[in-house]
C-alpha positions as CSV (number, residue, x, y, z in Angstrom):
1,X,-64.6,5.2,-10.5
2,X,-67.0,8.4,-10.2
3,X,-70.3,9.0,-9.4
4,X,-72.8,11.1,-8.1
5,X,-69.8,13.5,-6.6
6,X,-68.2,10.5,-5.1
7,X,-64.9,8.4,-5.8
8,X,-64.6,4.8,-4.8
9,X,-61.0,3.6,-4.2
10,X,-60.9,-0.1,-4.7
11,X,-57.0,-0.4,-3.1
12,X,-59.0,1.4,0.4
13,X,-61.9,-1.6,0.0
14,X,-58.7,-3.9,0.0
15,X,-57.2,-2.2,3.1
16,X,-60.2,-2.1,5.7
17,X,-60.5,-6.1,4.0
18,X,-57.0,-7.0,5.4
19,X,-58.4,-5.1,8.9
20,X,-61.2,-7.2,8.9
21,X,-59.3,-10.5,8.1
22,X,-56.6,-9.5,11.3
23,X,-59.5,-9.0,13.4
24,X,-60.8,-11.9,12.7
25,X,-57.8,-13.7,12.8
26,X,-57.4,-12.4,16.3
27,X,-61.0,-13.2,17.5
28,X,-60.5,-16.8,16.1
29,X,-57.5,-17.5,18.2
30,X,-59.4,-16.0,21.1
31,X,-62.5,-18.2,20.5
32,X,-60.2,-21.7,20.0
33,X,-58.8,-20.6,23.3
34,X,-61.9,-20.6,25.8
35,X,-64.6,-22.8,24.0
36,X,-65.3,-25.5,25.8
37,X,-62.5,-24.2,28.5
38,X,-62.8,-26.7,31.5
39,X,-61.9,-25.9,35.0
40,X,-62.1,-28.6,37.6
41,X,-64.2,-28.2,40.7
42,X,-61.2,-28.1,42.8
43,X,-59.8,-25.3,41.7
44,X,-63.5,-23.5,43.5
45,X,-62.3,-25.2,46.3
46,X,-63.4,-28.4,48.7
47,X,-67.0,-27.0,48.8
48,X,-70.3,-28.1,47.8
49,X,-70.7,-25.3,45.7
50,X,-67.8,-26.1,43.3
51,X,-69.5,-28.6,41.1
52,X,-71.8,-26.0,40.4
53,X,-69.0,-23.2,40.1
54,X,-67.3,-25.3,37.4
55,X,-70.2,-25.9,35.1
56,X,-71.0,-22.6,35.3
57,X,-67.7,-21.2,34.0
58,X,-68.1,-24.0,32.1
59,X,-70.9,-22.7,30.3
60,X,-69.5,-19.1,30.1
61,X,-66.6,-20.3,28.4
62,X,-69.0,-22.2,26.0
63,X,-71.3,-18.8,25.4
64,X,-68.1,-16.5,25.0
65,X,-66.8,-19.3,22.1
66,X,-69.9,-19.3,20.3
67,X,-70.0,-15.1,21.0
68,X,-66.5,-15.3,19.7
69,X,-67.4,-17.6,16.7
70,X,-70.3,-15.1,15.6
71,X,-68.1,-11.8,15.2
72,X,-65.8,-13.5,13.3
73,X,-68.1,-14.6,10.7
74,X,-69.3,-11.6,11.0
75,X,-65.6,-9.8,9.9
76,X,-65.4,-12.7,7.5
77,X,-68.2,-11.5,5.7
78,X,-67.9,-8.6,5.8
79,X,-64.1,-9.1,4.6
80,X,-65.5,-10.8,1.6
81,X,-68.1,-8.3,0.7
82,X,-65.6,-5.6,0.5
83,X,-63.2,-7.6,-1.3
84,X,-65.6,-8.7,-3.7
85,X,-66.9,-5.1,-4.0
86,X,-63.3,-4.0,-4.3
87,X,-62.7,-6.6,-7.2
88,X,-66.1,-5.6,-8.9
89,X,-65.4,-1.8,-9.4
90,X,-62.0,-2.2,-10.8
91,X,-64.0,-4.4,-13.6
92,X,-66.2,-1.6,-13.8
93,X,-63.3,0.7,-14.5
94,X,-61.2,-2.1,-16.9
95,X,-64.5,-2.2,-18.9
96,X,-65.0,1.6,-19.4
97,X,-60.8,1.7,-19.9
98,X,-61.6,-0.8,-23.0
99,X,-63.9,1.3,-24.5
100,X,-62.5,4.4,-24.5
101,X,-59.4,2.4,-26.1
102,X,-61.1,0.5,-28.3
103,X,-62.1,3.9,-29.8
104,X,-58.3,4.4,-30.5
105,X,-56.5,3.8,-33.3
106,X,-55.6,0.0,-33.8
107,X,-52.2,0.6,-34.5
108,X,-50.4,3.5,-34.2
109,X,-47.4,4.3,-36.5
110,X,-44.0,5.2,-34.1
111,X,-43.6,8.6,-33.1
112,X,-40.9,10.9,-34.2
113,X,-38.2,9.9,-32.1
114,X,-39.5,6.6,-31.0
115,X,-38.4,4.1,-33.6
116,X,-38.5,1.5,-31.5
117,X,-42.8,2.7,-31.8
118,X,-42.8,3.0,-27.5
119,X,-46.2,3.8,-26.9
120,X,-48.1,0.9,-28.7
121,X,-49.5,-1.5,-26.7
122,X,-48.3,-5.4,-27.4
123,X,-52.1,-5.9,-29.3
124,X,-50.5,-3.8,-32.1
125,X,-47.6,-4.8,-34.2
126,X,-47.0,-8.6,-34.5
127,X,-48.6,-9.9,-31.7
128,X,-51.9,-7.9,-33.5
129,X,-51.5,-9.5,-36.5
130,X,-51.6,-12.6,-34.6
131,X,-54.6,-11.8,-32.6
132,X,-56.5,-10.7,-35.7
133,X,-55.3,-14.5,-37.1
134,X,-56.3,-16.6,-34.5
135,X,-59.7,-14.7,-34.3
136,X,-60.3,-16.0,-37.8
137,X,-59.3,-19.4,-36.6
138,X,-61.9,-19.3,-33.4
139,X,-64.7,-18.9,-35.7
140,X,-63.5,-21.1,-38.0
141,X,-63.4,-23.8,-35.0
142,X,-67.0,-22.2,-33.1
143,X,-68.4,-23.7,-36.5
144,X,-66.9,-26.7,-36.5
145,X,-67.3,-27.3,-33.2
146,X,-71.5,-26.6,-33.7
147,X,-71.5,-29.1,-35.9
148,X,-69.4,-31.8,-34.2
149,X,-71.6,-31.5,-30.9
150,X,-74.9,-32.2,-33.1
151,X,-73.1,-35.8,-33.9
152,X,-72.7,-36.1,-30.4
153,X,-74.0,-39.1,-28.0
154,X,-71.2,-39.3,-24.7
155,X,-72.3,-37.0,-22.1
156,X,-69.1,-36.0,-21.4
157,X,-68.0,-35.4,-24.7
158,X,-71.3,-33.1,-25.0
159,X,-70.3,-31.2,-21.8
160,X,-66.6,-30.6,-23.2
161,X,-68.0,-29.5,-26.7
162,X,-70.5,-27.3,-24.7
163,X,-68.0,-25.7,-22.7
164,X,-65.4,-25.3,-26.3
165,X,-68.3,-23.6,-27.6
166,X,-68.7,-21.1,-25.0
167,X,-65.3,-19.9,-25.0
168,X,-64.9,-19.6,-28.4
169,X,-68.1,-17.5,-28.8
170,X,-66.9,-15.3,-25.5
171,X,-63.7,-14.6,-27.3
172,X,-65.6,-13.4,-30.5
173,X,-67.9,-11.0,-28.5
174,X,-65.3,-9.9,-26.2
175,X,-62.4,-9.2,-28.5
176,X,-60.0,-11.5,-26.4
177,X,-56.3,-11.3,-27.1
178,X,-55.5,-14.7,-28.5
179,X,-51.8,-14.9,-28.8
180,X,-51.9,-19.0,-29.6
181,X,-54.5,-20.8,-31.2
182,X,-55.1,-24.6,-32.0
183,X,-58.3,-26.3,-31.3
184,X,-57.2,-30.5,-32.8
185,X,-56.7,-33.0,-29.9
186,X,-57.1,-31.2,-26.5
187,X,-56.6,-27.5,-27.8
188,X,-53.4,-25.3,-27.4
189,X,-54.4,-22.0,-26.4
190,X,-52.0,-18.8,-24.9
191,X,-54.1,-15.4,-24.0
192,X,-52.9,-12.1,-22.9
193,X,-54.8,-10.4,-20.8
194,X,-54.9,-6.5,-20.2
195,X,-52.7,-4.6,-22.3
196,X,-48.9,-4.2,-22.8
197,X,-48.2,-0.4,-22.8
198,X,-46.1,2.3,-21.6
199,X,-47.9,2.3,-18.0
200,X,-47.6,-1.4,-18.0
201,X,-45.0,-2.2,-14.7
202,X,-46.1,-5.7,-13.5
203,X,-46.8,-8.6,-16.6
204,X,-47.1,-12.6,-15.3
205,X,-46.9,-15.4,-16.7
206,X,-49.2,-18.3,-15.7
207,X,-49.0,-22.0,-16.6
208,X,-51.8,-24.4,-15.6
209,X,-51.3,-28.4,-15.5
210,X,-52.9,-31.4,-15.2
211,X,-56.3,-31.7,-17.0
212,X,-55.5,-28.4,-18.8
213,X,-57.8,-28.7,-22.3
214,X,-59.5,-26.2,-24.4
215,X,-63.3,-26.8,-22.5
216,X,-61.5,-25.9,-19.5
217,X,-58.7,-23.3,-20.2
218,X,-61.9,-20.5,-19.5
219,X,-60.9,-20.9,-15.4
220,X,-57.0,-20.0,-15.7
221,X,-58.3,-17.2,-17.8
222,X,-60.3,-15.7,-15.3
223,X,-57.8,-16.2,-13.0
224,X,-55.7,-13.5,-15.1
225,X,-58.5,-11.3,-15.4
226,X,-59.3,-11.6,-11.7
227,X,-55.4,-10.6,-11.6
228,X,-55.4,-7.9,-13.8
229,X,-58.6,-5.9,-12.3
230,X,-57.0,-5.9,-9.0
231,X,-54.6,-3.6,-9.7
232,X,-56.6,-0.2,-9.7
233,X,-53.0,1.4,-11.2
234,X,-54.2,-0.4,-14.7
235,X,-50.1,-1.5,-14.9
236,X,-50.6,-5.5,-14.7
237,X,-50.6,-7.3,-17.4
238,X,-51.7,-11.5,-17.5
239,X,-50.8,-14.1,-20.1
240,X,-52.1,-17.6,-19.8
241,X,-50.3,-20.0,-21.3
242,X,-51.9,-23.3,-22.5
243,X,-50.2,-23.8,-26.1
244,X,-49.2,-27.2,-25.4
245,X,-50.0,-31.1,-24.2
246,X,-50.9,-31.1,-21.1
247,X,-50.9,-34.4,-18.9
248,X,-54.9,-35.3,-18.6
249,X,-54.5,-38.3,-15.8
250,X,-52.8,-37.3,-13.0
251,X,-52.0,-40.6,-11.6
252,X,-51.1,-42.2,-14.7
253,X,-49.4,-39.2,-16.8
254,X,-48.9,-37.3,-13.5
255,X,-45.4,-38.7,-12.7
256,X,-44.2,-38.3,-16.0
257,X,-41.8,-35.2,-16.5
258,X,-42.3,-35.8,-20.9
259,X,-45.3,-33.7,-21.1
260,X,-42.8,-30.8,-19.3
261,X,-39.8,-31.6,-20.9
262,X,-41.9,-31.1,-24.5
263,X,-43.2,-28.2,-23.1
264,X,-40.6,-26.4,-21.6
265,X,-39.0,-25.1,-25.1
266,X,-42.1,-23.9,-25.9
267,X,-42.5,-22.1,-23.2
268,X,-39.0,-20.7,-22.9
269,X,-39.4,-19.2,-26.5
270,X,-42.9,-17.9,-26.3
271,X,-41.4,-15.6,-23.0
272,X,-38.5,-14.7,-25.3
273,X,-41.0,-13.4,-27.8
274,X,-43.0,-11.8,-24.4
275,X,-39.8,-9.8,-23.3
276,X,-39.6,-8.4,-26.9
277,X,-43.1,-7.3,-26.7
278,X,-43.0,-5.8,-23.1
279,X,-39.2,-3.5,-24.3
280,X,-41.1,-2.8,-27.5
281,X,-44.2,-1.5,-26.0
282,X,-43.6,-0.7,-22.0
283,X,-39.6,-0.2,-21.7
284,X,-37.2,-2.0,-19.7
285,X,-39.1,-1.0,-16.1
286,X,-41.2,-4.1,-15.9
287,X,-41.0,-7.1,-14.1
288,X,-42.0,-10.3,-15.7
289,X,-43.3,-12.7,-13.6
290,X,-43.8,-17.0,-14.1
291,X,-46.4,-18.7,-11.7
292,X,-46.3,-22.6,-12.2
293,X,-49.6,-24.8,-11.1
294,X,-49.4,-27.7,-10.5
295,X,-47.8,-29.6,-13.3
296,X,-47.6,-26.1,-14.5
297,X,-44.7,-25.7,-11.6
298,X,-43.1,-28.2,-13.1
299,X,-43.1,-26.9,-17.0
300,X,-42.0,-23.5,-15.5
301,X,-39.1,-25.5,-13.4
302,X,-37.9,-27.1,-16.4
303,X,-37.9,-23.6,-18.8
304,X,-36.0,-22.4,-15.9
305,X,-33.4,-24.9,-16.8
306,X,-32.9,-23.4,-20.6
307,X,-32.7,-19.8,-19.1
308,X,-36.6,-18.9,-18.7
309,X,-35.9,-15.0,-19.0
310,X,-37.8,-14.3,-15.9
311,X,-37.6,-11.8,-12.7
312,X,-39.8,-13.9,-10.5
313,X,-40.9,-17.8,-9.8
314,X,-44.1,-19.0,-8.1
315,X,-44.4,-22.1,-7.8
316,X,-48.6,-22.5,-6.6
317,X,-49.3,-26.5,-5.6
318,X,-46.2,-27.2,-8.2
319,X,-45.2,-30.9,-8.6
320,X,-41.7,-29.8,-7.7
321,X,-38.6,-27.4,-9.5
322,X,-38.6,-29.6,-12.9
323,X,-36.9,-33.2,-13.3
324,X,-33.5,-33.4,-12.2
325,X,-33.7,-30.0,-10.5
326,X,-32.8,-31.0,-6.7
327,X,-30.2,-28.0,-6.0
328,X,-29.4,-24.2,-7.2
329,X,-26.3,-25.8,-9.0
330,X,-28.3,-27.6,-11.0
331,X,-29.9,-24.0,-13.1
332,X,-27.7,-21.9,-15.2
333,X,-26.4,-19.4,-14.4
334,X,-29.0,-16.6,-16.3
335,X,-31.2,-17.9,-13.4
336,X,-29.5,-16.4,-10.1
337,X,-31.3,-13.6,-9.6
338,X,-34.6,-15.2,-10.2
339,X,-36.7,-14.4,-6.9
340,X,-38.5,-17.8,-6.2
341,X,-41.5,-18.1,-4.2
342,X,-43.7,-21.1,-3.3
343,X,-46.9,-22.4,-1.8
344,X,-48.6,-25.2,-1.2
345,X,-52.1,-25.7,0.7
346,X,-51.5,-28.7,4.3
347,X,-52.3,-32.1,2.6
348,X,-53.0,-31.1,-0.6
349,X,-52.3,-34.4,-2.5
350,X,-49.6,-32.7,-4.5
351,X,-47.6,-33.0,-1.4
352,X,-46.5,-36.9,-2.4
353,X,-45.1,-35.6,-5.5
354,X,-43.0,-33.0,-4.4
355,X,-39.3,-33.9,-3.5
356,X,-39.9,-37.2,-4.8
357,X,-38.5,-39.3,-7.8
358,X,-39.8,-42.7,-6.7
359,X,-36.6,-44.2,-7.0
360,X,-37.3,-43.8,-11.1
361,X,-36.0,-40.6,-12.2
362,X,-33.4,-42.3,-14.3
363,X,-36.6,-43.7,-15.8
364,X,-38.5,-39.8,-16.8
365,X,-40.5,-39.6,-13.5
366,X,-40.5,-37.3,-11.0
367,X,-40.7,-33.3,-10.8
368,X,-36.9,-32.9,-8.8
369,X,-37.1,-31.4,-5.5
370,X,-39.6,-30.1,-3.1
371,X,-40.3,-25.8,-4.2
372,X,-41.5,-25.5,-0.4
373,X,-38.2,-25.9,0.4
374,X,-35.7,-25.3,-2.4
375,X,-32.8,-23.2,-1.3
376,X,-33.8,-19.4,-1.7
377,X,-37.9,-20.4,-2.1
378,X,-39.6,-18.1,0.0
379,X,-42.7,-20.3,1.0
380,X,-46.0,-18.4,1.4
381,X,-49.5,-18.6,3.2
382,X,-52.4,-20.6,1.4
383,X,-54.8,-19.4,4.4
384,X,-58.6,-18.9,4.1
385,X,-60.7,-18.9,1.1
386,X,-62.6,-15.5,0.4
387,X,-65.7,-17.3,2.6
388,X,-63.0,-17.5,5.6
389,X,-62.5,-21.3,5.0
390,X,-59.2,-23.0,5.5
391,X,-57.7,-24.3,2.0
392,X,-56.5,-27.4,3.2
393,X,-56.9,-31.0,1.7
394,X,-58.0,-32.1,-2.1
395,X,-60.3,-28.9,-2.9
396,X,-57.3,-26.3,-2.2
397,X,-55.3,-27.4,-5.0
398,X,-57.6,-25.4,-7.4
399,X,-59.5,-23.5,-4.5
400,X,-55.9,-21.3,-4.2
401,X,-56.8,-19.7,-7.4
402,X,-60.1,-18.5,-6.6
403,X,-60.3,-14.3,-6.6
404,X,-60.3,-13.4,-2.9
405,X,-58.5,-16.1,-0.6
406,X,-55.7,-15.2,1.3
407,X,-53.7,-17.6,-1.3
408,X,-54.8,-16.0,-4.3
409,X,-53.6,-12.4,-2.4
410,X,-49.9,-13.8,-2.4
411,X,-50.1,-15.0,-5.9
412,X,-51.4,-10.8,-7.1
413,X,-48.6,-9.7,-4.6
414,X,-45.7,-11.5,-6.0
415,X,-46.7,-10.6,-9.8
416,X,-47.0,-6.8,-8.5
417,X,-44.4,-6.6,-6.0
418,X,-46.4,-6.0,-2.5
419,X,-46.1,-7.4,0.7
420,X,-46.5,-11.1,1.2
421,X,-47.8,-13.7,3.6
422,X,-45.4,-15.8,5.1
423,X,-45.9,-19.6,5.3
424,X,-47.6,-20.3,9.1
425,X,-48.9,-23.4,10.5
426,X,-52.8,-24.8,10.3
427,X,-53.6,-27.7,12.0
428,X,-57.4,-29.2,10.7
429,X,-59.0,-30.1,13.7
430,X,-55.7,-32.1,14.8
431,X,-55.3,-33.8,11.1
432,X,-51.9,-32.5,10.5
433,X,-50.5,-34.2,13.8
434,X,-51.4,-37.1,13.5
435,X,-50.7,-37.6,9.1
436,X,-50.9,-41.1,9.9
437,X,-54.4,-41.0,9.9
438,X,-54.8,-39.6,6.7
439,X,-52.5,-41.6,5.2
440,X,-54.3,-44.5,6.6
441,X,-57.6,-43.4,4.9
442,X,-55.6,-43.9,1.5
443,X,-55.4,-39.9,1.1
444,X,-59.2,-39.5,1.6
445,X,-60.0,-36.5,3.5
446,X,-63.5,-37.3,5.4
């Protein structure tokens, strides 16, 4: 973006960010290592003086910490201001892109020499005529839906109608890409995000899970768009897939792998249909990426099993690899060179799912093994949240998705292909050695 006889590079924002977050990194360790620091008076010697000596190192040790503590708010701050800053002009510049291309022709006929008709984007063609469909269908269902909230009387059943309301009259203002449209029972909805054209290099694939409805799709949404304006290239692509029933108790229906196993042909044919788009509109040079959450890591797992036509896995809080997946022998063989990456924030409640089939999987329950630690997973960092907090516990498992944490990051570097964060350790003020606490709070984190 240009102004004034200036140019602002979001991807240098994102650099001096990643300075700020080492620094801080480094000051944090610094500042756990000498606040409170205690030296006793014998090491000052067999004086009288050494009581005193103590305290007062004591107390320097005490003022450095909180000195310490300071500067890296300070970094974290500013960390986030740049990344949000960073994140805000690349809208900036997706918003002007969409004009200037909405004032383009809607669908271009193939060039000479390009029968295939290269050079469209994946809004044209089919998948346009489909967009242009289900746009019929959200106003159909906006109306509806206006006059289903009036007979209204549960508060939560307001709130949900409220919230159906609002995406569907977003989608009508905004033009939104609606690939997949059905509003009965809990709405199926599938969105693409961005544009599939001959720049496009990086396109993912993201499937939500438990609790996934049409009043709350809106979030996994922006967590494509968040996706897509990062890249200040304009080559990443999002679609977010929510075109089927999704598991709404996660106790209950949780365990159950028969909401994935339904779902998993779905979604195995609507990526077929994806990879046509992306060779009929961007070539053959894109990678096609598949990030699972939550129950949504075990959907993906279990498309994997039918020959999910994918280059790359991330599995993000996932339930596990998909029933009866416990072992690389047990995909076909279309899935070898699948790179398969994984994260999951400490004592995120997902952990007691993961790896374990309660002794019932003959039954249809459990998600097969553990991602984390699947043969060839390459486990990544959940870290801090863009504020500088440490996902950990109940709030991570959705808190990994928000634009800016360290997690989040991971998740726009495996779908683009940059450097990632390795898995390291984080203790919660001593939680994580001593799990029998937790466990003995029944899960509650206090």
């Amino acid at each position: 973006m240009t102004a004034a006889g200036y140019r602002v590079a979001p991807a240098r924002l994102d650099t001096v960010a990643g300075e700020f977050g080492t620094r801080a990194e480094t000051l944090s360790s610094a500042q756990s290592a000498v606040a409170g620091e205690k030296v006793p008076a014998t090491a000052f010697g067999h004086v009288s003086a050494s009581t005193a000596a103590a305290k007062t190192f004591e107390k320097t040790m005490t003022e450095l910490g909180g000195k310490l503590g300071s500067d890296v708010t300070a970094l974290r701050k500013l960390q986030s201001g740049l990344t949000t800053s960073a994140a805000g002009y690349r809208r900036a510049d997706a918003q002007v892109a969409a004009m200037y291309r909405a004032l383009m022709p809607e669908d271009p006929l193939p060039a000479a020499g390009n029968p295939a008709g290269i050079g469209g984007a994946a809004d044209t063609g089919a998948w346009g005529r489909a967009i242009t469909a289900n746009r019929a269908k959200v106003s159909d269902a906006l109306t509806a839906e206006r006059s289903r909230l009036a007979s209204l009387t549960d508060a939560d059943e307001i709130k949900r109608s409220q919230a159906r309301i609002s995406l569907y009259e977003d989608i009508l203002a905004n033009n939104r890409q609606i690939l997949k449209f059905d509003p009965s029972g809990n709405g199926r909805i599938a969105e693409l995000v961005g544009h599939i054209e001959p720049g496009t290099r990086n396109v993912g694939l993201f499937v939500p899970g438990v609790n996934t409805q049409m009043s709350n799709f809106d979030a996994y949404a922006g967590l494509g768009r968040s996706l897509v304006a990062a890249d200040p290239t304009g080559r990443t692509a999002m679609v977010v897939w929510a075109d089927g029933v999704f598991p709404q108790n996660p106790v209950v229906q949780g365990p159950s792998a028969s909401y994935a196993e339904a779902m998993a042909p779905d979604l195995k044919h609507f990526t077929d249909d994806l990879r046509g788009e992306i060779a009929g509109h961007a070539g053959s040079d894109v990678t096609l990426t598949a990030i699972g959450h939550s129950y949504g890591g075990a959907t993906v797992g279990l498309a994997e099993t039918q020959g999910l036509d994918v280059d790359r896995v991330l599995h993000v809080e996932s339930a596990g690899m998909g029933h009866g997946v416990w072992s690389p022998a047990d995909l076909p063989a279309s899935q070898a060179g699948v790179q398969r990456f994984s994260m999951t924030a400490p004592l995120d409640p997902i952990e007691v799912a993961q790896g374990n089939a309660w002794g019932l999987e003959w039954t249809g329950i459990g998600h097969g093994a553990d991602p984390d630690t699947f043969p060839g997973v390459t486990e990544l960092e959940t870290g801090r949240s863009a504020d500088g907090e440490q996902l950990w516990g109940l709030s991570s498992h959705s808190d990994v998705l928000k634009p800016g944490s360290e997690s989040w990051t991971n998740m726009y570097r495996v779908v683009t292909g940059g450097p990632t964060t390795a898995n390291g350790t984080f203790d919660p003020n001593g939680i994580l050695e001593n799990g029998v606490e937790f466990l003995n709070n029944g899960g509650v984190l206090r």
